[in-house]
Backbone as CSV, one residue per row, in Angstrom:
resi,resn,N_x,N_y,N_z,CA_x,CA_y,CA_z,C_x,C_y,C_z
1,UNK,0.824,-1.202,0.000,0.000,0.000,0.000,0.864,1.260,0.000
2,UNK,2.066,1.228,0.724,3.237,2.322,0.598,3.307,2.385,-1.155
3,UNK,3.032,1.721,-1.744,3.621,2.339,-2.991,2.774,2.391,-3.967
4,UNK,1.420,2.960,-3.303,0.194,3.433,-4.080,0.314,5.148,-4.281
5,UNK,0.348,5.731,-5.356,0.937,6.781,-5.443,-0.368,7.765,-4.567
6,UNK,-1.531,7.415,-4.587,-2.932,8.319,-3.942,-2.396,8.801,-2.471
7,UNK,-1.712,7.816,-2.280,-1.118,8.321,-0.556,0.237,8.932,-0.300
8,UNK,0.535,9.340,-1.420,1.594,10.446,-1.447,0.794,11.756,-1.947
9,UNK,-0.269,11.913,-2.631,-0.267,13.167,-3.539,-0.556,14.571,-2.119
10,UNK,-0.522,14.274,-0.913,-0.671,15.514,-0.080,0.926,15.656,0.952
11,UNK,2.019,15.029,0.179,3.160,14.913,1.095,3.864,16.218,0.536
12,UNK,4.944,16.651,1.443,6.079,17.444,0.572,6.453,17.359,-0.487
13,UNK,7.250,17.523,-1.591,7.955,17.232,-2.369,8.993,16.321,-2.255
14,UNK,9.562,17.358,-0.711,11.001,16.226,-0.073,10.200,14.722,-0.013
15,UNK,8.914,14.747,0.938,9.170,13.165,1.112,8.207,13.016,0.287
16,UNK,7.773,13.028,-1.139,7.548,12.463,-2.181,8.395,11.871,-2.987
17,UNK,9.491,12.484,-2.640,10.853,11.613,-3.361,11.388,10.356,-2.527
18,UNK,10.573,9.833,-1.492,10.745,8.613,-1.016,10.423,7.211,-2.162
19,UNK,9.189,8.069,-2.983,9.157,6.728,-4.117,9.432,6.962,-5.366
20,UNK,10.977,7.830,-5.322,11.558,7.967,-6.237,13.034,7.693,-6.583
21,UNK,13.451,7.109,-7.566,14.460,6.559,-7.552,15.693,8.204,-7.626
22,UNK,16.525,7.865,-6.947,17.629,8.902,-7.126,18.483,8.842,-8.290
23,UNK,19.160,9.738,-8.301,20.550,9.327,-9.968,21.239,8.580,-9.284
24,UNK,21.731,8.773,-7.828,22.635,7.585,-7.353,21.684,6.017,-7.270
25,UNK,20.733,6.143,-7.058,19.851,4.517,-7.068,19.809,3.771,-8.650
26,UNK,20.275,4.787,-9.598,19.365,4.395,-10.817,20.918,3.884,-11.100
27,UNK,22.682,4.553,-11.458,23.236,4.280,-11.617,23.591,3.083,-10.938
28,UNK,23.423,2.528,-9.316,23.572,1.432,-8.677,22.772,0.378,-9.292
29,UNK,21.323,0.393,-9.707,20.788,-0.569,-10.308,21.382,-0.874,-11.709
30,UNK,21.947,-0.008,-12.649,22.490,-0.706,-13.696,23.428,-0.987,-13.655
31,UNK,24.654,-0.524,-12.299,26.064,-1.104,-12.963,25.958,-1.943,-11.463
32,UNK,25.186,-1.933,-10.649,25.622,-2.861,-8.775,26.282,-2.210,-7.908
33,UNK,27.061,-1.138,-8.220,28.070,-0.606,-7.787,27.057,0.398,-6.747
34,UNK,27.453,0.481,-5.430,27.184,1.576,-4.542,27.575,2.820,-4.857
35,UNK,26.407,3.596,-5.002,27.116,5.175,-4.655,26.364,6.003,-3.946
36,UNK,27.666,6.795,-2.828,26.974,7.448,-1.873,26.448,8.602,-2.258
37,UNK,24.740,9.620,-1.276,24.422,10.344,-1.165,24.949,11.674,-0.783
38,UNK,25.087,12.842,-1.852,25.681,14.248,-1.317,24.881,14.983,-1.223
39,UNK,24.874,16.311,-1.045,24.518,17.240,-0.758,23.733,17.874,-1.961
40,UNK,24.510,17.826,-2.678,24.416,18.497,-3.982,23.653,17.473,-4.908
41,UNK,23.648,15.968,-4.608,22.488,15.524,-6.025,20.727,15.553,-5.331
42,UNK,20.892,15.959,-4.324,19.640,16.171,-4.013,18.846,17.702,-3.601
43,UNK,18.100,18.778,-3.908,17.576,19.537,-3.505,17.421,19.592,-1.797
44,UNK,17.842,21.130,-1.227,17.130,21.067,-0.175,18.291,20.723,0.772
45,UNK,19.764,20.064,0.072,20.800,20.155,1.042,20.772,18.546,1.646
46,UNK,21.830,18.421,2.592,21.786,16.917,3.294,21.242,16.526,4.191
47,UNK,20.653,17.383,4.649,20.068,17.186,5.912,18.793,16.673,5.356
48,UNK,17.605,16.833,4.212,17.089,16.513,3.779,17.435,14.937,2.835
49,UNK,18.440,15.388,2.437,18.949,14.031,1.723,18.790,13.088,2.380
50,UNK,19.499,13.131,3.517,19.813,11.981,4.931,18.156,11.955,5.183
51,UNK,17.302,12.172,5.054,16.648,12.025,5.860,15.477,11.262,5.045
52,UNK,15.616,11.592,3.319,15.137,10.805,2.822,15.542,9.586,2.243
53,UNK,16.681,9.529,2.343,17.749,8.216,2.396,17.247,7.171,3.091
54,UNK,17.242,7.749,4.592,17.159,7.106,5.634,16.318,6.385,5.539
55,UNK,14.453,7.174,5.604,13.450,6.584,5.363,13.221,5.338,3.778
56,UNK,14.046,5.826,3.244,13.502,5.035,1.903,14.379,3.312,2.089
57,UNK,15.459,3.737,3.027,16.413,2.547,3.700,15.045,1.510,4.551
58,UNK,14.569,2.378,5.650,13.971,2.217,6.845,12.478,1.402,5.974
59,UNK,12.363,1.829,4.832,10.824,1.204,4.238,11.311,0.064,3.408
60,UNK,12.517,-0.034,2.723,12.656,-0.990,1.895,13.152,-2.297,2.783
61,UNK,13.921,-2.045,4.082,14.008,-3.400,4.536,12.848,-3.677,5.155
62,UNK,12.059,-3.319,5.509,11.001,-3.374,6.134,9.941,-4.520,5.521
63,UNK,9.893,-4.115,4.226,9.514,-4.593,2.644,9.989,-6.009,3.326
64,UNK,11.280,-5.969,2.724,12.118,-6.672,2.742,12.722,-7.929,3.727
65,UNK,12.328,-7.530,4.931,12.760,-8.195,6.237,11.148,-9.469,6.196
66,UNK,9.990,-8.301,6.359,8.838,-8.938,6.100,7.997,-10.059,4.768
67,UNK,9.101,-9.880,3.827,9.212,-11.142,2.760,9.695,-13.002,3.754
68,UNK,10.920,-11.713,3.929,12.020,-12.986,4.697,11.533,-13.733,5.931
69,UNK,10.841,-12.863,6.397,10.070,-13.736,7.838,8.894,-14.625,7.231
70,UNK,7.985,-14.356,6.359,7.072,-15.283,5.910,7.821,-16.647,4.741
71,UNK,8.809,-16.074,4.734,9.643,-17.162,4.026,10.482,-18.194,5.306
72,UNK,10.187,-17.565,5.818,11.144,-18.492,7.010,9.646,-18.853,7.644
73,UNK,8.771,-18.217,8.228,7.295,-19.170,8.564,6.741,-20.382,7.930
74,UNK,7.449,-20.464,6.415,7.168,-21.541,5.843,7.699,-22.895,6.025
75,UNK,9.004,-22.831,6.494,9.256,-23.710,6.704,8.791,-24.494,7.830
76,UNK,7.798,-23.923,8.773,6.768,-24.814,9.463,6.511,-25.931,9.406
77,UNK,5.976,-25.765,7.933,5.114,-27.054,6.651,3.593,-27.364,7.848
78,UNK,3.373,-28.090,8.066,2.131,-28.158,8.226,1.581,-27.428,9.225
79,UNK,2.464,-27.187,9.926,2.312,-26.058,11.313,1.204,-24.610,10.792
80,UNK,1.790,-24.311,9.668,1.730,-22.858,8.900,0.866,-23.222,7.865
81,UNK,0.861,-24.463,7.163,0.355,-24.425,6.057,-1.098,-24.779,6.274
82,UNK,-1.264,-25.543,7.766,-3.281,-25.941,7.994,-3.265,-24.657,8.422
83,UNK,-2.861,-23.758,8.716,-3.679,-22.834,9.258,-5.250,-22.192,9.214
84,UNK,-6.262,-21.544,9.302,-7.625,-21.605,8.375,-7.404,-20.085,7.906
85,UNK,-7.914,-20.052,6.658,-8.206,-19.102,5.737,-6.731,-18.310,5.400
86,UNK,-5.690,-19.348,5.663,-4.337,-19.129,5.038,-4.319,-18.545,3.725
87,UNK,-5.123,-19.290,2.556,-4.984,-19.393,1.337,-5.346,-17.528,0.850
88,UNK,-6.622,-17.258,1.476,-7.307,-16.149,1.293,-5.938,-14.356,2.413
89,UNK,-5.702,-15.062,3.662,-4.793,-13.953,3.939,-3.303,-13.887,3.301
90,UNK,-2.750,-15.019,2.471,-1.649,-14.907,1.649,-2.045,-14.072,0.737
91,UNK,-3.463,-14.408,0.292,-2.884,-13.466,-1.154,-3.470,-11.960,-1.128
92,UNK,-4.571,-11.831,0.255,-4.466,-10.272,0.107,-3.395,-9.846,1.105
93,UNK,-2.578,-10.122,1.757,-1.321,-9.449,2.032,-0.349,-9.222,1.100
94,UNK,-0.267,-10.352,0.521,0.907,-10.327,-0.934,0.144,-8.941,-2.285
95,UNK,-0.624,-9.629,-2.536,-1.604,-8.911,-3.978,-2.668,-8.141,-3.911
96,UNK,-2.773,-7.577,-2.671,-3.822,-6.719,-2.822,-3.655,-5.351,-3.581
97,UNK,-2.613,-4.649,-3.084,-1.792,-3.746,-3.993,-0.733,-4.170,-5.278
98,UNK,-1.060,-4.611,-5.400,0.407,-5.421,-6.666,0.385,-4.840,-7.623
99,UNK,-0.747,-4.197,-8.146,-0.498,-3.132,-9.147,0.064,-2.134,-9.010
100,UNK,0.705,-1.828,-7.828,1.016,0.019,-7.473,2.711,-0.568,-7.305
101,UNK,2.846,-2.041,-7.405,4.151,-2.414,-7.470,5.287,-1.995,-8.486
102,UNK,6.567,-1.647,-8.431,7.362,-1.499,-9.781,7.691,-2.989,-9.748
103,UNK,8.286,-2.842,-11.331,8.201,-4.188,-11.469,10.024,-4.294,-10.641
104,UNK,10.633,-3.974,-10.369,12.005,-4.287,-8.794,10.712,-4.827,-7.561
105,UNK,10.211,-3.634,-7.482,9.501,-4.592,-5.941,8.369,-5.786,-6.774
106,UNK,7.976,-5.969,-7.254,7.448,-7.103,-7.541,8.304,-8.302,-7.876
107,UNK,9.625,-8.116,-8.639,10.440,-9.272,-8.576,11.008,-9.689,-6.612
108,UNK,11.387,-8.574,-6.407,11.479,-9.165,-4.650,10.880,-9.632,-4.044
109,UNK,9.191,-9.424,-4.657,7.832,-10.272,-4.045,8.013,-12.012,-4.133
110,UNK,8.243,-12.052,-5.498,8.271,-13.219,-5.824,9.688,-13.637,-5.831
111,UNK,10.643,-13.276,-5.181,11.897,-14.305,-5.114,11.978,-14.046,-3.795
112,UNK,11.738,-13.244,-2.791,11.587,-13.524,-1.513,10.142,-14.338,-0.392
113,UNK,9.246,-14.216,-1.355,7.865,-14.546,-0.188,7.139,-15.696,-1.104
114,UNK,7.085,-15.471,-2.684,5.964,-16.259,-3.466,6.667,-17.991,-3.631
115,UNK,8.049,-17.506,-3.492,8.976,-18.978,-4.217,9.158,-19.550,-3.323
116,UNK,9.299,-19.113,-1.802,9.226,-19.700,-0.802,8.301,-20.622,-0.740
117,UNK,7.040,-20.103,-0.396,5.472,-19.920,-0.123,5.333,-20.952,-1.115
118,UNK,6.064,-21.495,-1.915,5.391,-22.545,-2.965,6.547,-23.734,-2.864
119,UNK,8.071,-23.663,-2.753,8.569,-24.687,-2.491,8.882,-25.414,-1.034
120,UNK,8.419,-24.485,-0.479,8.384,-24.886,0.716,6.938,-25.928,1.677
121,UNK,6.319,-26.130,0.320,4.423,-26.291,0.661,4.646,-27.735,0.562
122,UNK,4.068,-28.108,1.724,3.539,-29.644,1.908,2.746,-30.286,1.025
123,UNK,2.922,-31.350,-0.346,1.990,-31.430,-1.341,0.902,-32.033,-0.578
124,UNK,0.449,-32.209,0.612,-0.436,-32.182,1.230,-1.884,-30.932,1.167
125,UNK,-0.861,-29.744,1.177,-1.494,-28.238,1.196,-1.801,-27.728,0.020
126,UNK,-1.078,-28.223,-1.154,-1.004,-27.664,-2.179,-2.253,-26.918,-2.808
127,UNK,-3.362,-28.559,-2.791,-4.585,-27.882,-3.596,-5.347,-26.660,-2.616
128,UNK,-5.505,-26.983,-1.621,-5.761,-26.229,-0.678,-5.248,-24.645,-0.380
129,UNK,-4.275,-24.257,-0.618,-3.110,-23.306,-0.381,-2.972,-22.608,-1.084
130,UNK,-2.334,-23.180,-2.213,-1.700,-22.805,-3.488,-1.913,-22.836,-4.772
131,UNK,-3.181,-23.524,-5.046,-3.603,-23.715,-6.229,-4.242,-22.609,-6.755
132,UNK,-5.143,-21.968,-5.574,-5.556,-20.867,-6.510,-4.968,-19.430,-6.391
133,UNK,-3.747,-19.064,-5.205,-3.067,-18.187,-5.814,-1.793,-18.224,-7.074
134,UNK,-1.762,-19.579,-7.045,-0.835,-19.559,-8.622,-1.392,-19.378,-9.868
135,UNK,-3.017,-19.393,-10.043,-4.299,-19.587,-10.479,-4.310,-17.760,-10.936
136,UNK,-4.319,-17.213,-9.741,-4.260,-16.045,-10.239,-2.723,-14.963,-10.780
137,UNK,-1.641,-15.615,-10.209,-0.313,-14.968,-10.146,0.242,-15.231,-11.536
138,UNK,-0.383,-16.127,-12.162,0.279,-16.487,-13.350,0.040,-15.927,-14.016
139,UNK,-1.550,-15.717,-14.472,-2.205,-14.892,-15.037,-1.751,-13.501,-14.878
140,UNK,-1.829,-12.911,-14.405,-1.648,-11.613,-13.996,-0.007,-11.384,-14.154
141,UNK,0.865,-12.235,-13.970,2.548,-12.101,-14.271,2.799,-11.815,-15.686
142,UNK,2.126,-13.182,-16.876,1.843,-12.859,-18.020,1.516,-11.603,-18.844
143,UNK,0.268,-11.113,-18.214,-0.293,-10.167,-18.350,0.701,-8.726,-18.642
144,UNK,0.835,-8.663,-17.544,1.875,-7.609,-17.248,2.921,-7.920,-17.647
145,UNK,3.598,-8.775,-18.366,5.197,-8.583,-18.925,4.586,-8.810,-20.397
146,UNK,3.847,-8.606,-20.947,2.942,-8.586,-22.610,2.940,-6.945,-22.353
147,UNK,2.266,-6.441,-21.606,1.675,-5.162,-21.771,3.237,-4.756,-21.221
148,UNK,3.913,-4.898,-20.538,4.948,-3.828,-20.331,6.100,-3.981,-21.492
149,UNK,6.899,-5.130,-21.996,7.356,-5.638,-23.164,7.170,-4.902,-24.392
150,UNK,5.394,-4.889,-24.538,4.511,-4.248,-26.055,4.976,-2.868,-25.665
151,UNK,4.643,-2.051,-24.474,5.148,-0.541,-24.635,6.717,-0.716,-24.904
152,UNK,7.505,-1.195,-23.728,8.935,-0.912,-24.424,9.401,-1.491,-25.809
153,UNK,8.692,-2.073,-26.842,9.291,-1.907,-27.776,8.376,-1.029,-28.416
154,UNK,7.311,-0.599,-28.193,6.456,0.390,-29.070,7.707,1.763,-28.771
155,UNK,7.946,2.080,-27.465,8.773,3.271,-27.542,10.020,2.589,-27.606
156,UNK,10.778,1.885,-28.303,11.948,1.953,-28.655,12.911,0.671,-27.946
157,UNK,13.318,-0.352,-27.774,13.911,-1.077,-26.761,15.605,0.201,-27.043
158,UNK,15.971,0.113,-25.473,17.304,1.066,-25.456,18.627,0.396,-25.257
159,UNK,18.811,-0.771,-24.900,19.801,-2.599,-24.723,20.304,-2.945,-25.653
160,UNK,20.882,-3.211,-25.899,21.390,-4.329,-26.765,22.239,-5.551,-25.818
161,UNK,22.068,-6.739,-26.035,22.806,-7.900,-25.107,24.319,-7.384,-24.803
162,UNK,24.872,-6.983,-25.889,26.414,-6.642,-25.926,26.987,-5.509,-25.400
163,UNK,25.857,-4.713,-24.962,26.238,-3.395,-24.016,26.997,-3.603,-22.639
164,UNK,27.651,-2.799,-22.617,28.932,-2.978,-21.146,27.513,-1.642,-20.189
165,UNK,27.253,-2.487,-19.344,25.814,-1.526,-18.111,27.146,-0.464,-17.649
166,UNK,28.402,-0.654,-17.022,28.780,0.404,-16.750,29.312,1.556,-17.521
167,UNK,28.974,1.278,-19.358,29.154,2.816,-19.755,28.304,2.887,-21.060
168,UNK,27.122,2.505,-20.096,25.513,3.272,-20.643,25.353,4.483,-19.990
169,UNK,24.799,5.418,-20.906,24.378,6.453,-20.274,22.813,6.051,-19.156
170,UNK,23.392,6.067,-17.510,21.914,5.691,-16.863,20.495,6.597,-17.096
171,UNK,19.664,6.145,-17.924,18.512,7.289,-18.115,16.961,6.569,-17.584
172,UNK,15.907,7.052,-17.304,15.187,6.567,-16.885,14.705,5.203,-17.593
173,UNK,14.846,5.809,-19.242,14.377,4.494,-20.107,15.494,3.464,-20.198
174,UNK,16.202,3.464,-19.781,17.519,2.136,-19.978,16.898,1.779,-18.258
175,UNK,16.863,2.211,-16.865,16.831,1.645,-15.720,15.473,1.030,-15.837
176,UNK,14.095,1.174,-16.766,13.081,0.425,-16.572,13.217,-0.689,-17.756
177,UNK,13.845,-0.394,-18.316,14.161,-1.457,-19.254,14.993,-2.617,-18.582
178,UNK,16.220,-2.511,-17.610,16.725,-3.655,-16.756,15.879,-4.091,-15.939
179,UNK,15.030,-2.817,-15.379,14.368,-4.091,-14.505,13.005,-4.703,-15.046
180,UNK,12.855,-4.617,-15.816,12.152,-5.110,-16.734,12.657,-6.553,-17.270
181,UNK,13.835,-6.465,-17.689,14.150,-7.697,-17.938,14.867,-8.595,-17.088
182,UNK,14.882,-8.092,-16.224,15.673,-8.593,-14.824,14.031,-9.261,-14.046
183,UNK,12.736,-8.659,-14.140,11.286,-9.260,-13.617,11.042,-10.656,-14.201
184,UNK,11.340,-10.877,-15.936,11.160,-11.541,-17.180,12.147,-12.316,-16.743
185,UNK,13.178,-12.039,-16.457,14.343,-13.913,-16.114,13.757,-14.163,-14.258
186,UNK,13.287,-13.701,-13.550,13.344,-14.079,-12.419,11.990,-14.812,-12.094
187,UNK,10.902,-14.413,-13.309,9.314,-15.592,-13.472,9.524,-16.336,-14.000
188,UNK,10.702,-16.253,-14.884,11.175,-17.639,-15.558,11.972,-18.494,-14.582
189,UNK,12.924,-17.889,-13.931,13.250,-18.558,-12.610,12.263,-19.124,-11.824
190,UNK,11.405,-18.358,-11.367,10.041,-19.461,-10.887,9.742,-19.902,-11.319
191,UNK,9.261,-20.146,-12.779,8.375,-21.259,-13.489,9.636,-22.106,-13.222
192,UNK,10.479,-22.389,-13.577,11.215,-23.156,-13.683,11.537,-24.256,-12.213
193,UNK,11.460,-23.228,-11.380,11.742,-23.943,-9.440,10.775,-25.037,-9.382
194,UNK,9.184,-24.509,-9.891,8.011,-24.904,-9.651,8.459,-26.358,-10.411
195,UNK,8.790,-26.668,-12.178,8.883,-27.490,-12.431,9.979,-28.719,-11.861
196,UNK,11.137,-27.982,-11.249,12.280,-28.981,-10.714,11.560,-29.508,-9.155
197,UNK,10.673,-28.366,-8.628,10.027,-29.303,-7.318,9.011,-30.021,-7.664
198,UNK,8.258,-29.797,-8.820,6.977,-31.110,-9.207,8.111,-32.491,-9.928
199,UNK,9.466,-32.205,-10.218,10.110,-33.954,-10.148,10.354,-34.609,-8.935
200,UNK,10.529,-33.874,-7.869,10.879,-34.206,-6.898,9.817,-35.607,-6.140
């Protein structure tokens, strides 16, 4: 729900830029490389910087920590998995907002909480559990990498395989384009988990 834009439109500016990527965030996502926050790439001085740093730190592990704990609840197995009306509070905690997701936090959805949440499932639970949020996740994963795919090549794909990421120019359309295709290998990574745990 943090990253439904309706609940920012009465904030500052400063902390409207909490759900915004910085030039230092955008260059770290295409080349990995850390780079620190100054004074000067942000409006408003450091004291502001730091402070929206901080918070955007303070929300993403948060995100983040709370993937990892329901990924570690799983390993329960039946403890966690009879629970009642499991099936129905997984998926509106996970998907109730999933549209207001970028597609970065939606790949962290599903390689921290969804891949768990499914290899970790007692084929006991399965039909019960899991059948019908994969029922809907698939659908809707599809969906959205057709429609996001069809725009980036309607406006232009900006990649080529043979590009060196650290001397691209970082621009908004090259950083949604990686994670774009960085969403596209990591559902293929799940489809794929799903099939090596149904040999099992």
């Amino acid at each position: 729900a943090i990253c439904d834009e309706r609940l920012w439109v009465d904030l500052s500016p400063e902390l409207s830029r909490l759900r915004i990527l910085s030039p230092e965030e955008k260059i770290s996502m295409v080349t990995g490389k850390a780079v620190s926050i100054t004074a000067s790439t942000m409006p408003g001085g450091l004291g502001v910087a730091k402070l929206v740093s901080d918070l955007k730190i303070w929300l993403a592990v948060l995100r983040d920590q709370s993937y990892r704990v329901l990924s570690q609840i799983s390993l329960l197995g039946a403890a966690f998995y009879s629970r009642p009306s499991l099936q129905i509070t997984i998926e509106q905690s996970l998907f109730d907002h999933v549209d207001c997701l970028s597609n970065r936090q939606l790949r962290l959805l599903i390689d921290h909480a969804v891949q768990p949440l499914v290899v970790n499932c007692p084929e006991c639970f399965m039909d019960s559990v899991l059948s019908h949020l994969l029922m809907v996740l698939f659908p809707y994963l599809d969906q959205r990498l057709l429609n996001d795919w069809r725009l980036a090549s309607e406006e232009g794909l900006q990649m080529d395989e043979k590009d060196d990421l650290e001397d691209l120019d970082v621009t908004d359309e090259i950083v949604k384009e990686i994670m774009l295709r960085d969403l596209t290998r990591y559902v293929a990574g799940f489809v794929f988990s799903i099939l090596d745990y149904g040999k099992q």
